[in-house]
C-alpha positions as CSV (number, residue, x, y, z in Angstrom):
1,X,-57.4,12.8,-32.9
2,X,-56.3,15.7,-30.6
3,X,-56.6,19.5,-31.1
4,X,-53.6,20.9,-32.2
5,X,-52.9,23.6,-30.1
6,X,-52.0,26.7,-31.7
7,X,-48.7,27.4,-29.3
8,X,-45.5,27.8,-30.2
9,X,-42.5,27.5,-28.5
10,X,-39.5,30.5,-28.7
11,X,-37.0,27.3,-28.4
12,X,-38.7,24.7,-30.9
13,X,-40.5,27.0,-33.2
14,X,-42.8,24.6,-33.8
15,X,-46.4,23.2,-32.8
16,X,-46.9,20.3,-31.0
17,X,-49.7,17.9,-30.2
18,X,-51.0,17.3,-26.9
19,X,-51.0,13.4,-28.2
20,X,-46.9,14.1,-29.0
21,X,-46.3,13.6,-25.6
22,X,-46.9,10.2,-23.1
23,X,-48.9,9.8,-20.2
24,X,-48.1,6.4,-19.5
25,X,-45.2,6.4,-16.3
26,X,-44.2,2.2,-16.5
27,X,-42.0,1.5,-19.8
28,X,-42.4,-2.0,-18.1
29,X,-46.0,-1.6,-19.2
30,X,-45.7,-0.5,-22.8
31,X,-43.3,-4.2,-23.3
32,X,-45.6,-6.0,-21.9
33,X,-48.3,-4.5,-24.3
34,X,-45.6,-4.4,-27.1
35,X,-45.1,-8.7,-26.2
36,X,-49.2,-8.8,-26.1
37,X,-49.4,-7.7,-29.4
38,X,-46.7,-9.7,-31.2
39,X,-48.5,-12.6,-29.0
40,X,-51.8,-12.2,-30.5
41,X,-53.6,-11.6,-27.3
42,X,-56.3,-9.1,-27.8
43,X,-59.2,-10.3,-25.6
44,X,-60.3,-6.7,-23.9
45,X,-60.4,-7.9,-20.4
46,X,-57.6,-10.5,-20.4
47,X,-55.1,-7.3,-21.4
48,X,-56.0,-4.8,-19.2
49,X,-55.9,-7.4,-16.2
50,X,-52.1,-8.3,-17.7
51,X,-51.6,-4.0,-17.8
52,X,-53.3,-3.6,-14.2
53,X,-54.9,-0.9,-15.4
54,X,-58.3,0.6,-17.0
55,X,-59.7,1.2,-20.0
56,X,-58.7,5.2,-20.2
57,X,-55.0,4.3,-18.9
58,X,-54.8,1.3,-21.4
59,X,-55.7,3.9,-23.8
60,X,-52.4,5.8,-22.7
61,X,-50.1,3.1,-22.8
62,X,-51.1,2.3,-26.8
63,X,-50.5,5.8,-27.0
64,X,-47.4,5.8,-25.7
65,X,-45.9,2.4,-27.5
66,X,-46.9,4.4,-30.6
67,X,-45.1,7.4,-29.8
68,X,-42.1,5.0,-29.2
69,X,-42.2,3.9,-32.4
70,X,-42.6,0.3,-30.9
71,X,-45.6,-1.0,-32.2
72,X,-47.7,0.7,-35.3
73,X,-51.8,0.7,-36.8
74,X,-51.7,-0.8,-40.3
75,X,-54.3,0.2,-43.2
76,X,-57.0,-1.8,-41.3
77,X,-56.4,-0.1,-38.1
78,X,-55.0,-3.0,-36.4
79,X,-51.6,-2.8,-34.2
80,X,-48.2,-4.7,-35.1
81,X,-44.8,-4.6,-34.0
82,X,-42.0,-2.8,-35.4
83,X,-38.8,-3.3,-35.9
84,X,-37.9,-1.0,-33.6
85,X,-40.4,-3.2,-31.1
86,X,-39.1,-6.5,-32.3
87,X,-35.8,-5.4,-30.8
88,X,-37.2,-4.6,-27.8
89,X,-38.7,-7.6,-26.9
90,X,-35.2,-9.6,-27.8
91,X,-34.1,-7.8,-25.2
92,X,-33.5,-9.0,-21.6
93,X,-36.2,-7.3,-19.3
94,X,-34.6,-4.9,-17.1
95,X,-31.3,-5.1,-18.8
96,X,-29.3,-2.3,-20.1
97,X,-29.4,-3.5,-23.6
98,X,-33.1,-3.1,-23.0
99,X,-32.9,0.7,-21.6
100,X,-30.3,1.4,-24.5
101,X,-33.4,0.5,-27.0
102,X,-36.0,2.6,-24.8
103,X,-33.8,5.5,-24.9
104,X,-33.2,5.1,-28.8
105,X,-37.0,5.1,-29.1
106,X,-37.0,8.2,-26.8
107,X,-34.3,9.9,-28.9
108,X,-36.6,9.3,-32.1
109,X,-40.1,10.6,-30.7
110,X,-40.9,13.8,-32.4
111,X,-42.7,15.4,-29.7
112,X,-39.8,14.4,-27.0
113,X,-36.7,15.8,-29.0
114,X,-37.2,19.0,-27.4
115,X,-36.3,16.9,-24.1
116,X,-33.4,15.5,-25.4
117,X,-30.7,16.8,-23.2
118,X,-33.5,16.2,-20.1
119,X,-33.1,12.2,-21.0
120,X,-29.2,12.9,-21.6
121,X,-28.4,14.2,-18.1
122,X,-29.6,17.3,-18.0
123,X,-30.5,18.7,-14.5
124,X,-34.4,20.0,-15.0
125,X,-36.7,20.1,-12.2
126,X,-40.2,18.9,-11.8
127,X,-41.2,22.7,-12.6
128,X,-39.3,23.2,-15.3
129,X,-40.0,20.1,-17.0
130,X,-43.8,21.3,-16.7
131,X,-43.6,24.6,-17.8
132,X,-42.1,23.5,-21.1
133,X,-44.7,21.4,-21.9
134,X,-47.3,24.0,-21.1
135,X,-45.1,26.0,-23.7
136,X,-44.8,23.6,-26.4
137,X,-48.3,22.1,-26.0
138,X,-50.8,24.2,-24.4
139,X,-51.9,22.2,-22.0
140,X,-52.9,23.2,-18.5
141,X,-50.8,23.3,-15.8
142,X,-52.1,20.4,-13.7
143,X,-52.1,17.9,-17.0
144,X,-48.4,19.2,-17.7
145,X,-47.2,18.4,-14.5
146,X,-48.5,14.7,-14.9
147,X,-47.1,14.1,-18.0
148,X,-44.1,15.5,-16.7
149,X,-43.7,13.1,-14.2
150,X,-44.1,10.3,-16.6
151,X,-41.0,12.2,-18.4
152,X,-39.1,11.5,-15.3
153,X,-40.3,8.2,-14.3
154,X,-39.0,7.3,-18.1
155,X,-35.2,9.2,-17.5
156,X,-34.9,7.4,-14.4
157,X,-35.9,3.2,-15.8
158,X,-33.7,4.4,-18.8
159,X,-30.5,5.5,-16.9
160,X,-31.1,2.4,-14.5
161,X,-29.6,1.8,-11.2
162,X,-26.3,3.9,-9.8
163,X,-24.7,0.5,-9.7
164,X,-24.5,0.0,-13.2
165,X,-23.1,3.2,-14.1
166,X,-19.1,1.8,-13.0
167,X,-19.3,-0.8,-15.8
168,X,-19.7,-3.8,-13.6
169,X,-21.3,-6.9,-15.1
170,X,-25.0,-6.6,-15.8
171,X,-26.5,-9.5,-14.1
172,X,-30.3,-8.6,-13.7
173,X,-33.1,-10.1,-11.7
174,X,-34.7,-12.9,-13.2
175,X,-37.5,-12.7,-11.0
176,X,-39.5,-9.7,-13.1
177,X,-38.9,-11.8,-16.5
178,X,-40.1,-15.1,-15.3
179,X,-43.7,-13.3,-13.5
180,X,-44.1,-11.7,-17.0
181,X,-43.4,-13.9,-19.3
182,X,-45.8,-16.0,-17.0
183,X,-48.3,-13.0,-17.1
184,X,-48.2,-13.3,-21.1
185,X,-48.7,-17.0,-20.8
186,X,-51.8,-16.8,-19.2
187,X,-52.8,-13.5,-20.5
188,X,-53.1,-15.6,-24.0
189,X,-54.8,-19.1,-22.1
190,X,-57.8,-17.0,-20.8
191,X,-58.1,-15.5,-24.3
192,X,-58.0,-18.9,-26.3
193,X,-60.1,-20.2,-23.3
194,X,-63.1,-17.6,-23.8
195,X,-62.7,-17.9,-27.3
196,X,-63.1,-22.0,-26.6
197,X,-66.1,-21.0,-24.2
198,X,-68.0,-18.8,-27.3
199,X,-67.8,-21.5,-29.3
200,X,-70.1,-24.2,-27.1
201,X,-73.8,-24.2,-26.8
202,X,-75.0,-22.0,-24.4
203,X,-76.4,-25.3,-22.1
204,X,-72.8,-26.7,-22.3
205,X,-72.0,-22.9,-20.9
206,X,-74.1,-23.5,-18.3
207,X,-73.2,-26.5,-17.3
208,X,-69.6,-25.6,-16.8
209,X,-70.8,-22.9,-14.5
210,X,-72.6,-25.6,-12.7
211,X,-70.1,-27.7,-12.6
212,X,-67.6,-24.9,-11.1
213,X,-70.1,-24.1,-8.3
214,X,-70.1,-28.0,-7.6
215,X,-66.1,-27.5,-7.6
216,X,-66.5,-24.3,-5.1
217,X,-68.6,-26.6,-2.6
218,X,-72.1,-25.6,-3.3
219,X,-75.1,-27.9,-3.2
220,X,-78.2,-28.8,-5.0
221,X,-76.6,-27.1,-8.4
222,X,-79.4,-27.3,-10.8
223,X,-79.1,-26.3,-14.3
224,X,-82.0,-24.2,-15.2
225,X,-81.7,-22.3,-18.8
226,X,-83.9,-21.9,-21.7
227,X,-86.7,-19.5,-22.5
228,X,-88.7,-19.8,-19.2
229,X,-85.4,-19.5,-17.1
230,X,-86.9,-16.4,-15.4
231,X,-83.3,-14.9,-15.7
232,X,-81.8,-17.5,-14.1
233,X,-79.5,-20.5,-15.5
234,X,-78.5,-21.8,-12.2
235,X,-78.9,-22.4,-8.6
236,X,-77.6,-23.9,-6.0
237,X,-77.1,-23.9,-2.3
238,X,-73.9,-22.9,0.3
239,X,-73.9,-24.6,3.4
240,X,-72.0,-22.7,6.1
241,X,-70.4,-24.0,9.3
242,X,-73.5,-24.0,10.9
243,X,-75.4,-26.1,8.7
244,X,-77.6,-22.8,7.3
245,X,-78.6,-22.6,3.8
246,X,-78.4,-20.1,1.4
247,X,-79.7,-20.2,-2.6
248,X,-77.5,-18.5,-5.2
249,X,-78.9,-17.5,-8.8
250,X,-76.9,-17.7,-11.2
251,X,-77.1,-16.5,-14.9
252,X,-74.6,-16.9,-17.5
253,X,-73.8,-14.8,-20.6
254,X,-71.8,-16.3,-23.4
255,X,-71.2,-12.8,-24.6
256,X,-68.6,-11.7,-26.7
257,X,-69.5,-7.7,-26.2
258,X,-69.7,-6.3,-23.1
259,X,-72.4,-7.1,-20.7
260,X,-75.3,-4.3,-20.1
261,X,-77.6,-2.8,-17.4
262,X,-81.0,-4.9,-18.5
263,X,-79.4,-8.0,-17.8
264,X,-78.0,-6.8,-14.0
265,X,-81.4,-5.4,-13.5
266,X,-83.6,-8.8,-15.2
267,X,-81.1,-10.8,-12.4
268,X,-81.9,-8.2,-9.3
269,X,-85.5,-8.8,-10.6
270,X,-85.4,-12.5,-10.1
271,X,-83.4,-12.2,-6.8
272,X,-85.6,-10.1,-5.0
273,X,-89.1,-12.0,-6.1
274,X,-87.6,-15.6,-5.7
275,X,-85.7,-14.4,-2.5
276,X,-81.9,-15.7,-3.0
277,X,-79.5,-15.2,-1.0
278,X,-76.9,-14.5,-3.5
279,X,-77.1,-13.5,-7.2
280,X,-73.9,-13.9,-9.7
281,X,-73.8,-12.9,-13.1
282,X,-71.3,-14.8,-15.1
283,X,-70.2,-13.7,-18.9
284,X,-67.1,-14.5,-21.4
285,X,-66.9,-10.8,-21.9
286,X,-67.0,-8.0,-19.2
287,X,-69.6,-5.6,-18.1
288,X,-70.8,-1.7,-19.9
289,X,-70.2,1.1,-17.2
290,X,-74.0,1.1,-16.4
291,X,-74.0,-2.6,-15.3
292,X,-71.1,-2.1,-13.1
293,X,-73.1,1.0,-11.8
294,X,-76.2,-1.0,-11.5
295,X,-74.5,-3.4,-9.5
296,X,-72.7,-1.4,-7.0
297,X,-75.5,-0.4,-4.4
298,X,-76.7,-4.5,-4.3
299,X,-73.3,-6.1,-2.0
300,X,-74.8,-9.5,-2.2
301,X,-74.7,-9.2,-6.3
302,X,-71.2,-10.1,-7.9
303,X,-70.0,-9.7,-11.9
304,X,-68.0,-12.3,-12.6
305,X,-66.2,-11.1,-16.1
306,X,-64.2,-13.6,-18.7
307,X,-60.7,-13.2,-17.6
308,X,-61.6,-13.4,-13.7
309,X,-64.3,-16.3,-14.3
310,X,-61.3,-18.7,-15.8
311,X,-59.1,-17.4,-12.8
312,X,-62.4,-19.3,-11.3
313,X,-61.5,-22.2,-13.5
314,X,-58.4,-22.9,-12.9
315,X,-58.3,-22.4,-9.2
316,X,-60.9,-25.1,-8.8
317,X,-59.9,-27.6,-11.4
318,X,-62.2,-27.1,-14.1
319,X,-61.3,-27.6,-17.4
320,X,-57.9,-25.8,-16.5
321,X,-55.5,-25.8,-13.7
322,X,-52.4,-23.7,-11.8
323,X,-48.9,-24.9,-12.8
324,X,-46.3,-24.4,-9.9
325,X,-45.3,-21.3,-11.2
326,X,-48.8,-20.5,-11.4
327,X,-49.2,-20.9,-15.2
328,X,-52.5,-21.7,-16.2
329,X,-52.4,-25.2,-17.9
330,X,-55.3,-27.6,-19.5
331,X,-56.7,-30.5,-17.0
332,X,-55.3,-33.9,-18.9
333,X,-58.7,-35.1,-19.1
334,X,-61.0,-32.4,-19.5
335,X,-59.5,-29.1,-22.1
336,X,-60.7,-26.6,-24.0
């Protein structure tokens, strides 16, 4: 939980917490994670690849769908929607039925009723906006004047384009509704597809890595695996233009938590004494900081996490495949 900071504000009269207040700038972003949750999708890596963003700024846009009131942590700890949410998502993206809900939820924040004129039209600057904040929360000057820019980012989706202030017929854009609804779609296939994935044997694992190298054009796949592996599943050779060979190593992780160092370093091990060319490491899950570290300084090395290896899937016709409005879709023959 934050630290309540002990400042009080000669307007307000009361505290506020430094967690009262959003640092998340896209309310695009916070439906989207609203629609993810009422979806069910909850795979780590397939929602912060449908978010574009990191684990810290994921972080902040949870945060800021709860100060919204939009979605909630039951007794288990475990996010729902609200009410308030549920409303949101029935909602035309973009719409002003949609902005009329966000600036409902703004009105009823706690820690933004001191900017509730700000979000009706008043005229407050950049600076201003920042220096009440550093009043009502304590916070330093520089983290003030980020969060006040998300403050104005927010005023400015909820008013909406000058165009619609006359009255004139709302007619918005399809174009951002179909991409996310399509981003949701396959947001939720890579999750029930890794959860597919953890379910096989870990040979059968293997062998689907093998047989998406065969898809990609390598050569020679072999399936390696088992106990005297040497930290290596699979290889397989790349031909290039010229008819030169190069020998990949591959191992593959049926991991459900994320991936750590020993593992990069037990696959560097095996590329540098067996001399590969390549080296990919393949998992279900993603990677701990200190693989991703471990990994960085070695450019012929790749991580391959869950979300990004059934991109790999799909794109090469293995077990799944791209729908023409680049939905991800089972292969008739061969599904999860």
């Amino acid at each position: 939980m934050a630290r309540v900071r002990q400042v009080r504000s000669s307007k307000v009269g009361r505290l506020h917490r430094t967690s009262d207040v959003p640092q998340a700038d896209r309310l695009g972003n916070v439906r989207q994670l609203v629609a993810a949750i009422r979806d069910g999708i909850e795979h780590a890596g397939t929602l912060l690849e449908l978010l574009d963003v990191d684990h810290r700024h994921f972080r902040y846009y949870r945060q800021a769908a709860v100060i919204l009131g939009v979605v909630e942590f039951t007794a288990r700890g475990e996010l729902s929607v609200t009410s308030l949410g549920r409303r949101l998502l029935a909602s035309v993206e973009g719409s002003r039925e949609e902005r009329q809900v966000f600036g409902e939820a703004i009105g009823m924040a706690r820690g933004l009723r001191p900017f509730g004129s700000f979000f009706a039209g008043e005229a407050l600057d950049l600076r201003t906006v920042t220096h009440r904040l550093e009043v009502l929360t304590g916070l330093s000057h520089t983290t003030a004047q980020r969060r006040a820019h998300t403050l104005i980012k927010w005023r400015r989706y909820v008013q909406g384009p000058d165009a619609e202030k006359d009255g004139s017929l709302d007619l918005s854009d399809p174009a951002p509704q179909i991409e996310a609804l399509v981003a949701r779609h396959n947001a939720l296939a890579k999750q029930q597809t890794l959860q597919w994935l953890m379910g096989v044997e870990p040979s059968r694992f293997e062998a689907i890595v093998a047989d998406l190298l065969r898809a990609m054009g390598y050569v020679d796949v072999v399936q390696r695996g088992g106990p005297l592996d040497g930290g290596v599943d699979v290889v397989a050779r790349r031909v290039d233009a010229w008819g030169h060979r190069a020998e990949i190593a591959v191992q593959a992780k049926r991991y459900s938590a994320p991936v750590g160092r020993r593992f990069v370093d037990e696959l560097l091990g095996a590329f540098r004494r067996q001399h590969f060319a390549e080296a990919l490491l393949v998992t279900t899950s993603d990677f701990s900081v200190h693989a991703v570290q471990a990994a960085h300084g070695e450019p012929n090395l790749k991580l391959v996490d869950g979300p990004k290896f059934v991109d790999m899937l799909a794109a090469h016709g293995v077990l799944l495949q791209v729908g023409k409005f680049g939905e991800l879709k089972r292969q008739p023959t061969r599904a999860p």
